[in-house]
C-alpha positions in Angstrom: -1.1 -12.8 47.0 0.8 -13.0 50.0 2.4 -16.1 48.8 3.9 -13.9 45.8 5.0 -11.2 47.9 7.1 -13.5 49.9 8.7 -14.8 46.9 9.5 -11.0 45.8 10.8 -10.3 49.1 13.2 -14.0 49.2 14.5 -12.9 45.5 14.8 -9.5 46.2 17.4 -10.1 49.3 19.5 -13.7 47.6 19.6 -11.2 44.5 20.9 -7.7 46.2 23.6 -10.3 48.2 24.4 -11.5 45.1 25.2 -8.3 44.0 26.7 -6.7 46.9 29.1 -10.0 47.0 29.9 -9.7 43.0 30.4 -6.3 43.9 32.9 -6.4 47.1 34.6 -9.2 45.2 35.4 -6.5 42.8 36.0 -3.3 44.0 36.5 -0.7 41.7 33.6 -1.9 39.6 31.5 -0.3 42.2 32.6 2.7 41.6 33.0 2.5 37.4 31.2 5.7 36.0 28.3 4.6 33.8 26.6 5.9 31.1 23.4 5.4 33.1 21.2 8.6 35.0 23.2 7.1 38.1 26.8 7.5 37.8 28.0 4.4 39.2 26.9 1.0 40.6 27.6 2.4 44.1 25.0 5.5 43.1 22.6 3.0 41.7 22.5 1.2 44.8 22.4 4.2 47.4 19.0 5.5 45.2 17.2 1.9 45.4 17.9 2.0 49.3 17.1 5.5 49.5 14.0 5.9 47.1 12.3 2.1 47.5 13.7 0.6 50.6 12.8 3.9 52.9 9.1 3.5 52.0 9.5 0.0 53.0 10.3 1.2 56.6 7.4 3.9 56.0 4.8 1.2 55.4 6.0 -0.8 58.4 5.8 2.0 60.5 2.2 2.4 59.4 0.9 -0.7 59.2 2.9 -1.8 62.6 3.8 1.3 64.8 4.1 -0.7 68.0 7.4 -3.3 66.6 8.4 -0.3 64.3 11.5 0.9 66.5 12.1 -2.4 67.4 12.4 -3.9 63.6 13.9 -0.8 61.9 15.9 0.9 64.5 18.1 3.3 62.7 16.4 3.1 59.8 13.4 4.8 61.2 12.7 8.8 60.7 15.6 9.5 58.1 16.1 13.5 58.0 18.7 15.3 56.0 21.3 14.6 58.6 20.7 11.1 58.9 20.5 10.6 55.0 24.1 12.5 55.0 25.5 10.5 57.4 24.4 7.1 55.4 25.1 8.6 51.9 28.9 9.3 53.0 29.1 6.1 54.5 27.8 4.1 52.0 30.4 5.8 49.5 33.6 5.4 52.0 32.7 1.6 53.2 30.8 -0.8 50.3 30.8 -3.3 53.5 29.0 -1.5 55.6 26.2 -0.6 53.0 26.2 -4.3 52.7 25.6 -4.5 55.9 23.1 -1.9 56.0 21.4 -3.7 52.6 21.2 -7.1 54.7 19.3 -5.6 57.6 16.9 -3.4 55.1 15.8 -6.7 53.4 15.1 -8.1 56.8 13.2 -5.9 57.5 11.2 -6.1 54.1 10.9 -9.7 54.9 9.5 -9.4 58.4 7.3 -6.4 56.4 6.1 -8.9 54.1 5.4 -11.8 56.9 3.1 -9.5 58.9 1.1 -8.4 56.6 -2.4 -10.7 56.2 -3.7 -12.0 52.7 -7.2 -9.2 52.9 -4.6 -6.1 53.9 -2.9 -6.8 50.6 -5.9 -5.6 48.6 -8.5 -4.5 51.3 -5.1 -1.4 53.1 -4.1 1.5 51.3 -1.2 3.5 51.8 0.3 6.7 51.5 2.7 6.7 48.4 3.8 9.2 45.6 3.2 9.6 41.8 6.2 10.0 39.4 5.5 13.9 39.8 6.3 13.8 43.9 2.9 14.2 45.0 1.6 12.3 47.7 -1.5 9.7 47.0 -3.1 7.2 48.8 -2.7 3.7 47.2 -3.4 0.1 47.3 -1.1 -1.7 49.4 0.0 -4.5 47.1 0.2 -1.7 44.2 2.9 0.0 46.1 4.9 -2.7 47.4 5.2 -4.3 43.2 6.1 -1.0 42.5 8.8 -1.0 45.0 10.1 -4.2 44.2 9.8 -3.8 40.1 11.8 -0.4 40.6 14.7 -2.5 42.4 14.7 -5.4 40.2 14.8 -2.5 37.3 17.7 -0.6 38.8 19.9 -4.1 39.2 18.8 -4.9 35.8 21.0 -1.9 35.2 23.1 -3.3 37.0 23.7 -6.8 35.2 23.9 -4.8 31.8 26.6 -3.0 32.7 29.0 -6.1 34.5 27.8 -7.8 31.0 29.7 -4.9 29.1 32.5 -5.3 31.6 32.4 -9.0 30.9 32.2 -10.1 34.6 30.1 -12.9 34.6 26.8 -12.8 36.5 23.3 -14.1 37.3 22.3 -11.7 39.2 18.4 -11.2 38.2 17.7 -14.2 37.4 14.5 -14.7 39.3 14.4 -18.6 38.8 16.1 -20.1 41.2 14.9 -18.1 44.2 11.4 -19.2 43.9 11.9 -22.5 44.9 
């Protein structure tokens, strides 16, 4: 399981670069209103790092409290003013949300890493229902959630630069397995 894991967290970061760079190479389409519950690419984007990647930093807090700080710095203990301050930056600089992207799927990668083979089935931790309540879960049940809610959201994503006609690969999950 761990094996697979390490895969999703490998095609999870080549494919949000691919993105990001797709993206920066064309501005404006970051910002292109959609027809999508997210507004834009840029809004798309700012709820996968907000929603998914946060609980990310949660779990590695959890499961490693004594590299936390160390590993996820800033990322750490997002309140209401912290979550302001990256929400307007992330929507007056695209490059530094890239920047901000690269170091969150480090950190999922160093996540992933740590974790042994038995804590994927045998840890369970604290994660939330489509209603908002809390529940406690299997570990590997939450992180494939997390991941399959990202590679949704760039599905999106892809769908929408196809309509634009900008060429892309972007979720192909192929060639980052190897």
């Amino acid at each position: 399981m761990k094996a697979l894991f390490e895969d999703f967290a490998r095609y999870n970061e080549n494919a949000n670069k691919r993105i990001f760079e797709l993206l920066l190479a064309n501005p404006r389409t970051a910002r292109v209103k959609t027809n999508a519950y997210y507004q834009s690419f840029s809004e798309t984007l700012q709820h996968i790092f907000f929603s998914n990647d946060l609980l990310f930093v949660r779990i590695f807090k959890d499961l490693f409290p004594q590299s936390a700080e160390e590993t996820c710095g800033e990322f750490l203990d997002i309140d209401e003013k912290k979550y302001a301050h990256f929400a307007e930056l992330f929507t007056k600089d695209f490059r530094q949300f890239f920047e901000a992207r690269k170091k969150m799927d480090k950190i999922i990668e160093i996540l992933v890493s740590r974790i042994s083979e038995e804590d994927f089935t045998a840890r369970k931790v604290e994660s939330y229902d489509s209603s908002g309540m809390a529940i406690q879960e299997d570990l590997w049940r939450c992180l494939l959630k997390a991941f399959n809610h990202q590679t949704h959201h760039r599905g999106q994503i892809t769908a929408f630069l196809d309509q634009m006609k900008i060429e892309n690969d972007i979720s192909s999950i192929a060639w980052d397995s190897e």
